[in-house]
N, C-alpha and C positions, 0 to 999 in steps of 0.2 A: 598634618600632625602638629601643626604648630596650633590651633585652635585650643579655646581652653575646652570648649563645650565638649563633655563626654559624648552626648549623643554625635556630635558633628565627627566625633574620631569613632567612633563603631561602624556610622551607615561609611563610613569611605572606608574602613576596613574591612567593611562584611561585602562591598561593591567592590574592589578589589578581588578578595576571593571567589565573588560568586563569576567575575569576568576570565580569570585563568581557570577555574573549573569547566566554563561554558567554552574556552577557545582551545582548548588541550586535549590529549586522550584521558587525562583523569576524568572529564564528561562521560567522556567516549564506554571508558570500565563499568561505569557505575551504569548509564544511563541506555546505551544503543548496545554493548551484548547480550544483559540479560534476555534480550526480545529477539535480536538477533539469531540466539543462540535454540531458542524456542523450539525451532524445526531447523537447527544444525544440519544434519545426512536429509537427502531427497533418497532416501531410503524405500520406492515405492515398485511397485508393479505394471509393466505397462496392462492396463486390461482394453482390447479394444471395444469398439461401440462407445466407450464409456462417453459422458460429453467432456470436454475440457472450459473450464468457466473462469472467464477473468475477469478481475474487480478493477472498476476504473483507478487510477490515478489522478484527477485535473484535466484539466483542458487548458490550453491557452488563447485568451480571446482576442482579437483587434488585431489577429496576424496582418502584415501587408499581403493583397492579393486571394487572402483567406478568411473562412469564415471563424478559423478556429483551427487550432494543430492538440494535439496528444504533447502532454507535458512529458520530460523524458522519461519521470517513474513509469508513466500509464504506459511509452512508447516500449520498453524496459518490458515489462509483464506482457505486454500484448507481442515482440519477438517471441519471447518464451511458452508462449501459450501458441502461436503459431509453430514453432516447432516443435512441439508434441502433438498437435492437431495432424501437422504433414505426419508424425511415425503413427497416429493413431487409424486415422483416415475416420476419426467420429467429427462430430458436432463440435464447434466453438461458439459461444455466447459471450459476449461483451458486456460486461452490466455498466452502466454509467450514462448519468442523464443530463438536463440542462443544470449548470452549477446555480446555486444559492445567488440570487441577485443579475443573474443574467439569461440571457435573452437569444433566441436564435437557435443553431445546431447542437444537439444532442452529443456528448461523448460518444458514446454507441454507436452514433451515425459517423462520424469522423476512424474510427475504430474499424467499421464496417466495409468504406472507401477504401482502407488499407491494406484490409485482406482479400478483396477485390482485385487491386491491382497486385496484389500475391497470389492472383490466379486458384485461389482457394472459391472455389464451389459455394453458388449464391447459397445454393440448400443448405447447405451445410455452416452456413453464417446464420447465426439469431442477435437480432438486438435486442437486449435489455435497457430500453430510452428510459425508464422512470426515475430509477435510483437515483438519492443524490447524498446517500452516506451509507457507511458500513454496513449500518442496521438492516436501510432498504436494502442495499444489493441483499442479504439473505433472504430478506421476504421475499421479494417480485423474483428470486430463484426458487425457493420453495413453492411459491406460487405454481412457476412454469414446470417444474420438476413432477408436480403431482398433476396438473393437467396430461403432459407426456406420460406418464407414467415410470418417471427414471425413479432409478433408488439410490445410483452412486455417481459421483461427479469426481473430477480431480480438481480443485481451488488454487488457482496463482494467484500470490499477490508479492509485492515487495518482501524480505524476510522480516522485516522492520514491523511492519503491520500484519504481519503471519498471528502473532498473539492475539491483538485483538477481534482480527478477522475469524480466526477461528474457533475464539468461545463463543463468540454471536451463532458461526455456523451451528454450530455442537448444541446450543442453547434452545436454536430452534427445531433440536433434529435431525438436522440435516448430516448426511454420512456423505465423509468426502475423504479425499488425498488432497494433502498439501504440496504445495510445491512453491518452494520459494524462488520470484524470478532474479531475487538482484539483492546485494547486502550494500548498504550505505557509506563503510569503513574498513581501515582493515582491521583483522581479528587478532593479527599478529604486531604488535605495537613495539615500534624503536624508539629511540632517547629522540629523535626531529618530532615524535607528534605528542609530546608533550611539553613543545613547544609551542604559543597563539597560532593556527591558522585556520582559514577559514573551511576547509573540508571539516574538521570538527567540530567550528560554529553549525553547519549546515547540518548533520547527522545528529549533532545533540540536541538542535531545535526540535527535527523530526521529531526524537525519542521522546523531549516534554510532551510531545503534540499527543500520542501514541500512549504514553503513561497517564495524562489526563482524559483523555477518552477512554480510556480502561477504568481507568474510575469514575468518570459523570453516565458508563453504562452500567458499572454493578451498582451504583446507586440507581439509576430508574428500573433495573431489574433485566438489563437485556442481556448481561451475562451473567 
């Protein structure tokens, strides 16, 4: 402040604001419930047969001892998709493939190991190895959907990415239930989380990530 240059007291007063936006729940209102809020109620029907479909989350690579672990969003949706698989007793499918720049095991396949040792029925396990974004996961589903000949699925994914996951689905036709496995924050905000911390650095990154992938897809036309 002590600077004469105009410009030098704006960018540090605009950098100031934009750091207490991004580490507060003011982020948090604006930017993680509207998406959040998207598929609010799991308002759904159990129908059985149906398949249960979960979209990957990441992978973490260069574990010690491993080839690769389920980052916690992916671990996160794949519990919840495994316990509606157990009250269904249908199909689960894993979509998630080698990530972008690396090398080695498949999401799917790590995904696949784990419901394995959940004693969940090889048959009844499908990997979907190719995907390696939103977009894909619905195709190489719509793909597999119409080969089987399904009509209706149930979709987990994070609540956070519930939006853009399922205008992609919706876009390609595809008829599903949503089902949110996990919310990022909480919904109900006290005077501490509009205070810096980093739970709401972490959830309002997310939500940039999420709000601009909503928009670089309706700009190429995929929702």
């Amino acid at each position: 402040f002590k600077k004469s240059n105009l410009v030098i007291r704006i960018i540090a007063l605009f950098s100031i604001l934009l750091m207490i936006f991004i580490f507060t729940g003011l982020g948090v209102k604006t930017l993680v419930l509207p998406l959040e809020k998207y598929y609010a109620e799991d308002n759904y029907q159990l129908i059985n047969k149906m398949p249960v479909v979960v979209l990957g989350g990441g992978i973490n690579y260069s574990i010690p001892e491993k080839n690769g672990e389920l980052s916690k969003s992916s671990l996160q949706r794949l519990v919840r998709g495994y316990k509606l698989q157990k009250k269904l007793g249908s199909s689960i499918i894993y979509s998630g493939g080698i990530a972008v720049g690396q090398t080695g095991i498949s999401e799917a396949e790590i995904a696949g190991k784990w419901l394995e040792e959940m004693e969940v029925p090889e048959e009844k396990i499908i990997k979907e190895d190719e995907a390696r974004t939103t977009y894909e996961n619905g195709v190489y589903i719509k793909k597999w959907m119409k080969s089987n000949e399904v009509n209706n699925i149930y979709l987990i994914t994070s609540a956070i990415h519930m939006p853009r996951s399922s205008a992609v689905f919706s876009n390609l036709n595809i008829d599903f239930i949503p089902v949110n496995s996990g919310y990022s924050y909480n919904h109900e905000l006290s005077w501490l989380d509009y205070l810096p911390n980093r739970g709401a650095l972490n959830a309002n990154l997310a939500a940039l990530h999420e709000w601009l992938g909503l928009i670089w897809y309706k700009i190429n036309g995929r929702i």
